[in-house]
C-alpha atoms as an extended CHARMM CRD file, in Angstrom:
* protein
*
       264  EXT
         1         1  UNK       CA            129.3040000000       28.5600000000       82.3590000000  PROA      1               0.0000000000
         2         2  UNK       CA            127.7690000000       25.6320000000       80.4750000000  PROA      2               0.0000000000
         3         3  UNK       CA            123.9490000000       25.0980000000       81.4060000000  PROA      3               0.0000000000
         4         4  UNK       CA            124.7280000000       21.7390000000       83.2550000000  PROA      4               0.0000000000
         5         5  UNK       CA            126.2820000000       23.9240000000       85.9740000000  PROA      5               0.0000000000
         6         6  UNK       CA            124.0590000000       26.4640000000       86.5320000000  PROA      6               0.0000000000
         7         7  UNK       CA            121.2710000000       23.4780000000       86.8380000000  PROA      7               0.0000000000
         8         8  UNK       CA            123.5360000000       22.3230000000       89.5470000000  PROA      8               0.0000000000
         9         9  UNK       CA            124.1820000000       25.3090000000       91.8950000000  PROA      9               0.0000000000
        10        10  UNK       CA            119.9050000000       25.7640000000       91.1380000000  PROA      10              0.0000000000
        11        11  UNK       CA            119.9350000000       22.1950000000       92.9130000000  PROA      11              0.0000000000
        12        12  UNK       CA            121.4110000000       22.8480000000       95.8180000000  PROA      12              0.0000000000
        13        13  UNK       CA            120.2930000000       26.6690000000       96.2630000000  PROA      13              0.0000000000
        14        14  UNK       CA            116.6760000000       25.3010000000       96.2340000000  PROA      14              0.0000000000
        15        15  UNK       CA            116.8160000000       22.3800000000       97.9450000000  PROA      15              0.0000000000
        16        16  UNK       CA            117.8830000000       21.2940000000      101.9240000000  PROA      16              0.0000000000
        17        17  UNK       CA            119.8010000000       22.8440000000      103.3170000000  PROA      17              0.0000000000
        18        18  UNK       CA            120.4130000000       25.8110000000      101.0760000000  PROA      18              0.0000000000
        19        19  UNK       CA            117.5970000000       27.2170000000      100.8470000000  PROA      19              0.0000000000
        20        20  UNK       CA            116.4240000000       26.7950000000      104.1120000000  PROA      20              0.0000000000
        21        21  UNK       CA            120.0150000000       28.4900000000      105.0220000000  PROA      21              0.0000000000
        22        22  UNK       CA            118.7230000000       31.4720000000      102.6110000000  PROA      22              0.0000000000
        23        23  UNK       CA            115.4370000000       31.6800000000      104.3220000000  PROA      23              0.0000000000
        24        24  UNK       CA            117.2830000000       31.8700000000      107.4110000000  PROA      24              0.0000000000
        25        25  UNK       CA            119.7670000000       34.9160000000      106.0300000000  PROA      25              0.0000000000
        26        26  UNK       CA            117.1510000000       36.6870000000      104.5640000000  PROA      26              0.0000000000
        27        27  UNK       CA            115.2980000000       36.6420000000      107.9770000000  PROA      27              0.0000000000
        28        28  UNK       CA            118.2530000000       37.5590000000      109.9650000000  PROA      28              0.0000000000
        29        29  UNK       CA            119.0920000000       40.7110000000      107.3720000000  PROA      29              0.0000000000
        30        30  UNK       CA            115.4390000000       41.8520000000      107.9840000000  PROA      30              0.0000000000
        31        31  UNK       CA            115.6380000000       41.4610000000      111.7940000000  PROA      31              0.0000000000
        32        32  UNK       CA            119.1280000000       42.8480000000      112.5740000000  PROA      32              0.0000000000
        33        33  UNK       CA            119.8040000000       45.7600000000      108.9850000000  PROA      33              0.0000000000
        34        34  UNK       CA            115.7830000000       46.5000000000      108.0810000000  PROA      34              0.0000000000
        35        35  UNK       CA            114.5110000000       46.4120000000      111.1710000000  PROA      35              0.0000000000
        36        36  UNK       CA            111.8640000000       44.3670000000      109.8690000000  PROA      36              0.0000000000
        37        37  UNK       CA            111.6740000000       42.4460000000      113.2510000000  PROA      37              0.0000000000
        38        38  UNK       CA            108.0090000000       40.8630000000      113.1120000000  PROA      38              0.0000000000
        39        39  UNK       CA            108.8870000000       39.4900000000      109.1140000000  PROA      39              0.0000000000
        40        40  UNK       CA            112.5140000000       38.8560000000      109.7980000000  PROA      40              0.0000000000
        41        41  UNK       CA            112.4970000000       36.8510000000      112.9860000000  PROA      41              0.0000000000
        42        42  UNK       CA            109.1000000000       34.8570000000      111.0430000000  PROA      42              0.0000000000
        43        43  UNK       CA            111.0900000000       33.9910000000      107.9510000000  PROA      43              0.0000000000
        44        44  UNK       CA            114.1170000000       32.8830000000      110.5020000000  PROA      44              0.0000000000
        45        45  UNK       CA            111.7620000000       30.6120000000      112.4980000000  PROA      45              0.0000000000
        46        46  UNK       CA            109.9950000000       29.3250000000      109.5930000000  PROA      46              0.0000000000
        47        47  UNK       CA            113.4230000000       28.3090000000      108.0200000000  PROA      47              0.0000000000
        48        48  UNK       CA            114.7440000000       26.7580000000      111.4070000000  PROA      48              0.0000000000
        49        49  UNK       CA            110.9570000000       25.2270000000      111.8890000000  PROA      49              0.0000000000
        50        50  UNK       CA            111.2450000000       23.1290000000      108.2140000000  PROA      50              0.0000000000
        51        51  UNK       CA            115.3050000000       22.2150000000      108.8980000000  PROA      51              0.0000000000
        52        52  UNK       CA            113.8280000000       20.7010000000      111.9070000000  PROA      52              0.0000000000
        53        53  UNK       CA            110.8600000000       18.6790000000      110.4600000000  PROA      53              0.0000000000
        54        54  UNK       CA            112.6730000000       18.1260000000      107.4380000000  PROA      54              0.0000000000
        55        55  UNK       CA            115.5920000000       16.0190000000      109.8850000000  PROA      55              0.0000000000
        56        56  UNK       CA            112.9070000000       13.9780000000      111.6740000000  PROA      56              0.0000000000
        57        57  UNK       CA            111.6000000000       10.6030000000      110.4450000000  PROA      57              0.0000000000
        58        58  UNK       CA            108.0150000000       11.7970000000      110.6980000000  PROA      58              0.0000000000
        59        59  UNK       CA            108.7680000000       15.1260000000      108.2850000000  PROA      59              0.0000000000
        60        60  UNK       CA            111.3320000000       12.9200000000      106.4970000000  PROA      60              0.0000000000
        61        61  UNK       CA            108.7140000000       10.0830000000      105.5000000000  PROA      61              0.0000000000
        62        62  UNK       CA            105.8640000000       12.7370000000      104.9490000000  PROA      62              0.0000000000
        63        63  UNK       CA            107.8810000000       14.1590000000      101.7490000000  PROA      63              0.0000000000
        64        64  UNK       CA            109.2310000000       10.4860000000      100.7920000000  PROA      64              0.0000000000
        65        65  UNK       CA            105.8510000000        8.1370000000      100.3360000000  PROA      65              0.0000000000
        66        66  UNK       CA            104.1760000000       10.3860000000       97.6470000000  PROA      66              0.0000000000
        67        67  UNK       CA            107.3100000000        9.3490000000       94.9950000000  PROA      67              0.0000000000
        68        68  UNK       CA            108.6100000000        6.1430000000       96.7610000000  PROA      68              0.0000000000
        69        69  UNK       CA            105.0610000000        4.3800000000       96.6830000000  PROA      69              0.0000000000
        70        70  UNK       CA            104.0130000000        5.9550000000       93.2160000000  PROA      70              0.0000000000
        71        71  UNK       CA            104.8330000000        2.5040000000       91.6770000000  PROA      71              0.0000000000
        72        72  UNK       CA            104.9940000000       -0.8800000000       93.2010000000  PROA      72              0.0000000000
        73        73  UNK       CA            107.7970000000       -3.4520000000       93.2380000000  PROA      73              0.0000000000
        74        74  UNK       CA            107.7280000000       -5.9520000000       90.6530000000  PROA      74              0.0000000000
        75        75  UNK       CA            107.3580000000       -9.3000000000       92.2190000000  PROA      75              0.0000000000
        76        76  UNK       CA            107.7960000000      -11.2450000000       89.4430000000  PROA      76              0.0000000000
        77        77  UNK       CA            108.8000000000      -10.7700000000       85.6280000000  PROA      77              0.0000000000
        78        78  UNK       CA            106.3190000000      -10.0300000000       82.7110000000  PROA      78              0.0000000000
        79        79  UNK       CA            105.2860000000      -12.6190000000       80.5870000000  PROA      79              0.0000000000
        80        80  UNK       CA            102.6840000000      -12.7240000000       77.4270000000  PROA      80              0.0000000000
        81        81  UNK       CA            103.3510000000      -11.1610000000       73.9310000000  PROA      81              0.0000000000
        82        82  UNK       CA            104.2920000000       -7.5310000000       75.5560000000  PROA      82              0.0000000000
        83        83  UNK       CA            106.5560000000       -8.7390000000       77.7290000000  PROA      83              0.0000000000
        84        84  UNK       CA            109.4980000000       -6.0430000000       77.9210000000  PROA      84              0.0000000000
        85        85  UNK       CA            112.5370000000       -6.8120000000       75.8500000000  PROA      85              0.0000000000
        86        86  UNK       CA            115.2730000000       -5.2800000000       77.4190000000  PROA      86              0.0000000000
        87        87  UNK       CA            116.4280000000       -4.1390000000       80.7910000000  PROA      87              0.0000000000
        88        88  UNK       CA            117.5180000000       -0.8100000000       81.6390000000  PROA      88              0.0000000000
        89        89  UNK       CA            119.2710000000        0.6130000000       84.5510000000  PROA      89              0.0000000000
        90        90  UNK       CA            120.1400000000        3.9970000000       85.3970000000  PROA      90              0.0000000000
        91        91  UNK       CA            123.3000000000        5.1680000000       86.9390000000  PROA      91              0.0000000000
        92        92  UNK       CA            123.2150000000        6.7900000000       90.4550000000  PROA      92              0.0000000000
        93        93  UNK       CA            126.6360000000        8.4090000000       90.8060000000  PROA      93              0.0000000000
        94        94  UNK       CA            130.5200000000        7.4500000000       91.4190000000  PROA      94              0.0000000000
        95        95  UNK       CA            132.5950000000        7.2060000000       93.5460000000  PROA      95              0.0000000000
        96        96  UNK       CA            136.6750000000        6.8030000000       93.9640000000  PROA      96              0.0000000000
        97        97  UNK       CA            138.6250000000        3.8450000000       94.6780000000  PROA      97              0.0000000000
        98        98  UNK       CA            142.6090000000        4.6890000000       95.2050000000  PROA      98              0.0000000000
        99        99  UNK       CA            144.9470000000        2.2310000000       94.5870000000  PROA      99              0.0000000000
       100       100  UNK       CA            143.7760000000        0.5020000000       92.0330000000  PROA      100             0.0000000000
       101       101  UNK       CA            144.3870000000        0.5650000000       88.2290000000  PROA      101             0.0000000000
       102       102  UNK       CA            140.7560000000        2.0070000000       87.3080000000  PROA      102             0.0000000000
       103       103  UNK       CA            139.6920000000        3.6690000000       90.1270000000  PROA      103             0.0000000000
       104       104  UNK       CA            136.2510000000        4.1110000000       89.5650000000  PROA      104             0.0000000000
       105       105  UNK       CA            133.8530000000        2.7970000000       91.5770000000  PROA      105             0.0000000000
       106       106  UNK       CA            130.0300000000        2.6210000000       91.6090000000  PROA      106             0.0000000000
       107       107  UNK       CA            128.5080000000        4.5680000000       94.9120000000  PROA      107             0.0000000000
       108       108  UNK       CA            125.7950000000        2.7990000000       96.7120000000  PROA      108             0.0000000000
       109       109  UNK       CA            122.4810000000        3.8920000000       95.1170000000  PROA      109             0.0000000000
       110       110  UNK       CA            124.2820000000        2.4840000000       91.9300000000  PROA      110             0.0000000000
       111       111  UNK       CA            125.3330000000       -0.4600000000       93.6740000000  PROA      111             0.0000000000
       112       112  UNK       CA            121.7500000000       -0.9390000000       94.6340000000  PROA      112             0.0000000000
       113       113  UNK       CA            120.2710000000       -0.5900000000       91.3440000000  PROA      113             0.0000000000
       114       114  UNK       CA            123.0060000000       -2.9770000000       89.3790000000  PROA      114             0.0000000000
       115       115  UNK       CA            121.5500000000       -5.7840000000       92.1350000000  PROA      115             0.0000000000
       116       116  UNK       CA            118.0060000000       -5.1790000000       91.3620000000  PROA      116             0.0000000000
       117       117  UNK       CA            118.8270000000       -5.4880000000       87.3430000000  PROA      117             0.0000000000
       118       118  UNK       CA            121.3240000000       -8.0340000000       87.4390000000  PROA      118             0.0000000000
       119       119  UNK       CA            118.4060000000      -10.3000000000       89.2850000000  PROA      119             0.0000000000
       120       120  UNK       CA            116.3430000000       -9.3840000000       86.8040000000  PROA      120             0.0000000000
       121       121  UNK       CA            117.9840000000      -10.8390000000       83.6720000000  PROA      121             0.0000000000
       122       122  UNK       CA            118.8380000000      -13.5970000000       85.3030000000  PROA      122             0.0000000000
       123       123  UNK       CA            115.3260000000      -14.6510000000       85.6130000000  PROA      123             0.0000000000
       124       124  UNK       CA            114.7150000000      -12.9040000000       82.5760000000  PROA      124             0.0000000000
       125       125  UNK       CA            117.8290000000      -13.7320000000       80.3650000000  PROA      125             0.0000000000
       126       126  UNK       CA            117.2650000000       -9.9550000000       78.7990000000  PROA      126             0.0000000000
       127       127  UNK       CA            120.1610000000       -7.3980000000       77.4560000000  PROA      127             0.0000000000
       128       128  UNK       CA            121.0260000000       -4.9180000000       80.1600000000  PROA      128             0.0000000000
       129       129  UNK       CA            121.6130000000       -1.1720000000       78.6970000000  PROA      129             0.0000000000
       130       130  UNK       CA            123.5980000000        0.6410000000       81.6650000000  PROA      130             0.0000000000
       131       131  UNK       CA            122.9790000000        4.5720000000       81.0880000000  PROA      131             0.0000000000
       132       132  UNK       CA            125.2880000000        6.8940000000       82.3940000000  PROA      132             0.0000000000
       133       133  UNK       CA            127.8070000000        9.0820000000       81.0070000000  PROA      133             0.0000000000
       134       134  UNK       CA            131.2520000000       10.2550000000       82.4140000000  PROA      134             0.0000000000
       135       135  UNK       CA            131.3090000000       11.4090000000       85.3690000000  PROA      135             0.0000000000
       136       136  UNK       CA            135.0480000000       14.3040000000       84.4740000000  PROA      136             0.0000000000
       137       137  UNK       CA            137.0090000000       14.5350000000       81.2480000000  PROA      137             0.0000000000
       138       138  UNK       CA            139.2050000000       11.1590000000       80.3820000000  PROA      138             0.0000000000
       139       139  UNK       CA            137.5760000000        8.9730000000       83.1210000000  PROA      139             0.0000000000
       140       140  UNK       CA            135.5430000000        6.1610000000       81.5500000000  PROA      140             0.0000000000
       141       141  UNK       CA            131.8770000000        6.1650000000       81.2830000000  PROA      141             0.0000000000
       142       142  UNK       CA            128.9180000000        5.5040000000       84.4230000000  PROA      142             0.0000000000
       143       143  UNK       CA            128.0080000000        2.8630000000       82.1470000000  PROA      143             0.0000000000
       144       144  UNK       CA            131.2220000000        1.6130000000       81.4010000000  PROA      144             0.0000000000
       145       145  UNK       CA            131.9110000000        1.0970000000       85.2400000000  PROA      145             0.0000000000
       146       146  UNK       CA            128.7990000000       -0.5430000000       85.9580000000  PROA      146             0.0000000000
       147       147  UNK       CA            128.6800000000       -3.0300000000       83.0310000000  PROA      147             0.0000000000
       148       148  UNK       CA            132.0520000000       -3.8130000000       84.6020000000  PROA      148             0.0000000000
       149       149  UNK       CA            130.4590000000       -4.2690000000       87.7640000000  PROA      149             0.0000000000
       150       150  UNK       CA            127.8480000000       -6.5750000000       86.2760000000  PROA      150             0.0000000000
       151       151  UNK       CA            129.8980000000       -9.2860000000       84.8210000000  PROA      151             0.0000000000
       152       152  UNK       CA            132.8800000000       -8.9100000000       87.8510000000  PROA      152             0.0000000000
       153       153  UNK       CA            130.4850000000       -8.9070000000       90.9250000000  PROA      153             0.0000000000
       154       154  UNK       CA            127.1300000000      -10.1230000000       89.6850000000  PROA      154             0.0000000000
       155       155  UNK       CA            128.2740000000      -12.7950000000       87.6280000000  PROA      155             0.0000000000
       156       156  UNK       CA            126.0250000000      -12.0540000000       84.3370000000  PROA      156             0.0000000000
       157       157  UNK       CA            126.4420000000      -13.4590000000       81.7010000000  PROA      157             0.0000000000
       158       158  UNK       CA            123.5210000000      -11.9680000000       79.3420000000  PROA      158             0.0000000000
       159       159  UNK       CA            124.4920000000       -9.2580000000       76.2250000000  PROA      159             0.0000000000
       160       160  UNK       CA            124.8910000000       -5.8980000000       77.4530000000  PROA      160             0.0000000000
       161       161  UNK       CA            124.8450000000       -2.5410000000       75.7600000000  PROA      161             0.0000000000
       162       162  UNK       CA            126.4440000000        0.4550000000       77.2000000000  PROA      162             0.0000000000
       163       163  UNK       CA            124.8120000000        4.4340000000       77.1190000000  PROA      163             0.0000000000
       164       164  UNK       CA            127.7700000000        6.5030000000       77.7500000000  PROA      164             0.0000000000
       165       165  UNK       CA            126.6740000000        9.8160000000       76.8640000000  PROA      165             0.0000000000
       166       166  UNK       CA            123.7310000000       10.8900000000       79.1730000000  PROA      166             0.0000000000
       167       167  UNK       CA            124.7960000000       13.0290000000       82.1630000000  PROA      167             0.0000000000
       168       168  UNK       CA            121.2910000000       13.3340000000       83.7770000000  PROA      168             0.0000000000
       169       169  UNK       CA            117.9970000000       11.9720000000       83.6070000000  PROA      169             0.0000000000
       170       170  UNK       CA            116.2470000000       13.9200000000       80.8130000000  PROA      170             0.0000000000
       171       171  UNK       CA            119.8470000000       12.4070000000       78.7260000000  PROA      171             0.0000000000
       172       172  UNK       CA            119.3780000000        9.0570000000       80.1630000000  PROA      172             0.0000000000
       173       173  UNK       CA            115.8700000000        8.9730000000       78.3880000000  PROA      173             0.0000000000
       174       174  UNK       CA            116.5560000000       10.2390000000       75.3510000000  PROA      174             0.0000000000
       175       175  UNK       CA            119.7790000000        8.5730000000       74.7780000000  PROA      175             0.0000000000
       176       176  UNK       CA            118.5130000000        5.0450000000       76.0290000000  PROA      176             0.0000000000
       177       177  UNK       CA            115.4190000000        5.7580000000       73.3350000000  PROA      177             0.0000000000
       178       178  UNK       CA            117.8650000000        5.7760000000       70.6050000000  PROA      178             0.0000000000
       179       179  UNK       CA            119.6170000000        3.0020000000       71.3560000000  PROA      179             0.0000000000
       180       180  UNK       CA            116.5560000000        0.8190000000       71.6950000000  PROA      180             0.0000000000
       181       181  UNK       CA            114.7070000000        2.0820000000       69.0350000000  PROA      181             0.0000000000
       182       182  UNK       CA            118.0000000000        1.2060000000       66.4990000000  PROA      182             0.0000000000
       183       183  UNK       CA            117.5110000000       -2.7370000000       67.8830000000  PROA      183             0.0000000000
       184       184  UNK       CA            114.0050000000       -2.2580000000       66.8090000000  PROA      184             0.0000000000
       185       185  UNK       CA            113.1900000000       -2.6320000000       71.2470000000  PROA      185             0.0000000000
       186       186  UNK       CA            109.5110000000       -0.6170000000       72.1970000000  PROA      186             0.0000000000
       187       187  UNK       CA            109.1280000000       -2.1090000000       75.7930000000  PROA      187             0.0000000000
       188       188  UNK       CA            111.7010000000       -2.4780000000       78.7600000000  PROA      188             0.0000000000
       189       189  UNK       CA            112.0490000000       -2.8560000000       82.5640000000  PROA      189             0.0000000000
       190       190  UNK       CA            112.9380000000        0.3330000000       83.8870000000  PROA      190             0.0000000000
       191       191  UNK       CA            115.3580000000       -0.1850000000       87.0300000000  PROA      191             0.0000000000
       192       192  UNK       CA            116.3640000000        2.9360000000       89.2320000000  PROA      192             0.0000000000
       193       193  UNK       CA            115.7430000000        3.9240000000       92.7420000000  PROA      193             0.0000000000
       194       194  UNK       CA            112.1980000000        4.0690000000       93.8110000000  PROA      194             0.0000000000
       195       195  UNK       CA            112.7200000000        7.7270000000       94.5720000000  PROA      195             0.0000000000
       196       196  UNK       CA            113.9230000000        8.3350000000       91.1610000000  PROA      196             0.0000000000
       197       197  UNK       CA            111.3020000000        6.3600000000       89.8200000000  PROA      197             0.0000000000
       198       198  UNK       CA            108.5200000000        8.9850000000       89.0310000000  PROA      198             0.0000000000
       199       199  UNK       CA            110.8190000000       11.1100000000       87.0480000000  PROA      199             0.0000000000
       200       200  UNK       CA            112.8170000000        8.4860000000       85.4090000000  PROA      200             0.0000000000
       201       201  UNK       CA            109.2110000000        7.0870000000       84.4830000000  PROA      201             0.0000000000
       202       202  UNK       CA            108.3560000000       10.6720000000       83.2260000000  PROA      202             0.0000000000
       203       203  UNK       CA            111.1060000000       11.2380000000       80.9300000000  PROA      203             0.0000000000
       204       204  UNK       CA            111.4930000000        7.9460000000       79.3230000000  PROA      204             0.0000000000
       205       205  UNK       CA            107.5690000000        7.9470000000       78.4000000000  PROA      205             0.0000000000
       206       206  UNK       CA            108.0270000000       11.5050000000       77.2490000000  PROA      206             0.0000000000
       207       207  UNK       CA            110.6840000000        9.7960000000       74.8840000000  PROA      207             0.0000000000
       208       208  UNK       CA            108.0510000000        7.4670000000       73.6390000000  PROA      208             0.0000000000
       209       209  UNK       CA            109.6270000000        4.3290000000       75.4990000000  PROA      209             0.0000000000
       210       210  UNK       CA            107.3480000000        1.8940000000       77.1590000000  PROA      210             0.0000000000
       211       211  UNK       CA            108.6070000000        1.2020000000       80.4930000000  PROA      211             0.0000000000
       212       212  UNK       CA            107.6520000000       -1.4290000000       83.0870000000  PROA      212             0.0000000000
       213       213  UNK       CA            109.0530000000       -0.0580000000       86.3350000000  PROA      213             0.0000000000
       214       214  UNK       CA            111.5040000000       -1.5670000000       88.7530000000  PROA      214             0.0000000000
       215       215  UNK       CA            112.0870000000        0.6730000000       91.6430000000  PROA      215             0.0000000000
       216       216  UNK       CA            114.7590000000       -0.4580000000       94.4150000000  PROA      216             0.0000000000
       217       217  UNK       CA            117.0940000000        1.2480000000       96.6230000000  PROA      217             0.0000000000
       218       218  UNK       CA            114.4750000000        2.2200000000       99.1670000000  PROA      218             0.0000000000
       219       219  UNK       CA            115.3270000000        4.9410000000      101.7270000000  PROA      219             0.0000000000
       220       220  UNK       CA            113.0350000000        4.3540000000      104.1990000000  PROA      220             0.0000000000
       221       221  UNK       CA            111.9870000000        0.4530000000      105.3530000000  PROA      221             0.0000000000
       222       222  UNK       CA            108.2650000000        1.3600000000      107.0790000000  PROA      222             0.0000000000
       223       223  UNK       CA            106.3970000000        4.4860000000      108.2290000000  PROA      223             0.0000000000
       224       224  UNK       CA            107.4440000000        5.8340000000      111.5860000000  PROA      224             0.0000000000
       225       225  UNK       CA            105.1640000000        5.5440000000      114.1910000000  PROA      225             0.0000000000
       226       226  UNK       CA            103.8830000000        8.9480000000      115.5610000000  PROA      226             0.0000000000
       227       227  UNK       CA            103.4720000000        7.4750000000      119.1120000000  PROA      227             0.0000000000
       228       228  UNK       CA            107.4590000000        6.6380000000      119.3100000000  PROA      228             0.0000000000
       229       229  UNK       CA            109.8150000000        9.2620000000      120.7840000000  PROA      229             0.0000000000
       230       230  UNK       CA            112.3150000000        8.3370000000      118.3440000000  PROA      230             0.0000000000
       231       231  UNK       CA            110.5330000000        9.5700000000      115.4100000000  PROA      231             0.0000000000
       232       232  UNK       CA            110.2630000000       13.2050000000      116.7170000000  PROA      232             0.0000000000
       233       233  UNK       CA            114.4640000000       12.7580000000      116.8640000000  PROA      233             0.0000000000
       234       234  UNK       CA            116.5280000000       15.3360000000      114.4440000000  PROA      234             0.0000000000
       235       235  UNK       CA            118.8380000000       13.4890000000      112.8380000000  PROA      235             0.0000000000
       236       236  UNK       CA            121.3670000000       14.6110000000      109.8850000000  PROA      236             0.0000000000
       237       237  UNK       CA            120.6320000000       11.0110000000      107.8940000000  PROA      237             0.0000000000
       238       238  UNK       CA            116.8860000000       12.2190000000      107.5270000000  PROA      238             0.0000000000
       239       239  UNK       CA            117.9210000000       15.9640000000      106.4690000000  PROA      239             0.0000000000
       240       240  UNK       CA            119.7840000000       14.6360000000      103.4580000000  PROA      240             0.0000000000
       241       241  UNK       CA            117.0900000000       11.9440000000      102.5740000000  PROA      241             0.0000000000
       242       242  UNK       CA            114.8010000000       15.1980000000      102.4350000000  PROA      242             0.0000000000
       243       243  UNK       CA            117.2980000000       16.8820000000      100.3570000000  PROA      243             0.0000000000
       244       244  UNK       CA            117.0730000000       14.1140000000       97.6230000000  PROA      244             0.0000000000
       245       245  UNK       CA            113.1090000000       14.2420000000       98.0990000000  PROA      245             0.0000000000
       246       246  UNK       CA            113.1370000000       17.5130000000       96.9350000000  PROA      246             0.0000000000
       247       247  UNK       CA            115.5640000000       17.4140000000       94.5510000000  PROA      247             0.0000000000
       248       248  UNK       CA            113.2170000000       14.7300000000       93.0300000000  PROA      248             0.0000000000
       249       249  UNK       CA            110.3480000000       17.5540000000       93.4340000000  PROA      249             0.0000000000
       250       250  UNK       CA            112.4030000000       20.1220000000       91.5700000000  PROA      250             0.0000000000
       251       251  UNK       CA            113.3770000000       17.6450000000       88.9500000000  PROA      251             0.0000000000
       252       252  UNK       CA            110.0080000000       16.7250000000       87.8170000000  PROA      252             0.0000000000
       253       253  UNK       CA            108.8060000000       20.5270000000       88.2430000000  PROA      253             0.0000000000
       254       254  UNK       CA            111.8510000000       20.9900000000       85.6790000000  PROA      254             0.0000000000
       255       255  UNK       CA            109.9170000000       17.8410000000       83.3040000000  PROA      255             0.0000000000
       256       256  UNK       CA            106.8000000000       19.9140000000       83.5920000000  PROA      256             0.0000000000
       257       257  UNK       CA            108.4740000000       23.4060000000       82.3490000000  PROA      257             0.0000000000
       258       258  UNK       CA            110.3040000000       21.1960000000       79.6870000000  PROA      258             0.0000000000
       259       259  UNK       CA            107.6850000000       19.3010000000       78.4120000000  PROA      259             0.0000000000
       260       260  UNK       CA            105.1350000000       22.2530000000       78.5570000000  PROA      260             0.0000000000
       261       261  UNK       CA            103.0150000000       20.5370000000       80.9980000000  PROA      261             0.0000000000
       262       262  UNK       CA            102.3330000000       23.2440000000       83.7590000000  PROA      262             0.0000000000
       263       263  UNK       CA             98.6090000000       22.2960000000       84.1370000000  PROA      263             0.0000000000
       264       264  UNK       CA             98.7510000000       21.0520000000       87.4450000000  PROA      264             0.0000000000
């Protein structure tokens, strides 16, 4: 099994719900085959106590601000002799489009992200690098797709250079370095999903690229209000916002054990 793979069944083992669903079978096994009642019916309610939190706006948010609000939105473009030189935007998943002659279709958070960069160089009149590889065997490149997207639905008009190799973030970094670094480029705009943003920021400095960041794609408009009967609501919209929070968490503990930097 290639290493990709086993990264991804890690991902959803240790994140919402699955290992909250693991918490919970553990507890039950304890309770009903040990006999371990006091430890087993704990574990249980400690699994069903986070599912529940994690599903509210109030838990939701509480895991969310600490990487959506690490870096700001840029309000207006760089300017000065170290002014970025490119634009970069990071692919955020596809999905399928039947019917039609290339069916592959940028999902959302992509969708998202190609707005925010596509802005950008217009004010900017910067080269876009897309970075994303392919998604299966014999289907054309992330980056393919969304350069496609760029000139189709946004209308740009400015050079663009395609990554198609990466297939994650750590690849999306290293790959993107190369390219820039064989146009002679030092300094970009980073554009990904403010979630995203802390580890996407992580790896491409790790790679010795200096990035201005352009978060977007925001999950969550404002803070919940404690005082509001709504915010206390489970709802399955918040559970997999949480998933992706911690996915985030795992993903830059995984930069940390990479990059030898466990001195938290």
């Amino acid at each position: 099994m290639l290493a990709v793979d086993l990264l991804v069944i890690a991902s959803a083992l240790l994140q919402p719900p699955g290992v909250l669903l693991i918490l919970l079978g553990v507890g039950l096994l304890l309770d009903w085959w040990a006999a371990w009642h006091w430890l087993g019916r704990s574990l249980a309610g400690i699994a069903l106590l986070i599912l529940y939190a994690s599903s509210t706006p109030l838990g939701c948010y509480a895991l969310l601000a600490p990487l959506e609000n690490r870096y700001p939105p840029l309000t207006q473009p760089w300017n000065g002799p170290n002014r970025p030189e490119a634009i970069v935007v990071l692919g955020g998943g596809e999905v399928m489009d039947p019917g039609q002659s290339s069916p592959e279709m940028a999902n959302a958070r992509t969708l998202m992200r190609l707005q925010a960069a596509a802005a950008l160089a217009k004010a900017t009149d910067l080269p876009v690098i897309p970075s994303g590889g392919a998604p299966r065997y014999g289907a054309p490149s992330e980056a393919a797709t969304m350069a496609k997207l760029l000139r189709r639905s946004f209308g740009l008009k400015n050079p663009i250079w395609c990554e198609g190799k990466s297939y994650n973030t750590a690849a999306n970094a290293k790959d993107s370095a190369l390219l820039l670094s064989q146009r002679g480029i030092q300094r970009i705009y980073l554009v990904t999903s403010a979630l995203h943003m802390p580890r996407a920021m992580a790896w491409f400095t790790h790679e010795g690229v200096q990035a201005v960041p352009v978060p977007c794609d925001y999950r969550l408009a404002s803070k919940p209000s404690k005082s509001r009967w709504q915010s206390w609501l489970p709802r399955a919209i918040y559970e997999e916002i949480s998933s992706e929070v911690i996915h985030e968490y795992l993903g830059l503990l995984w930069f940390r054990i990479q990059t030898h930097q466990l001195d938290f």
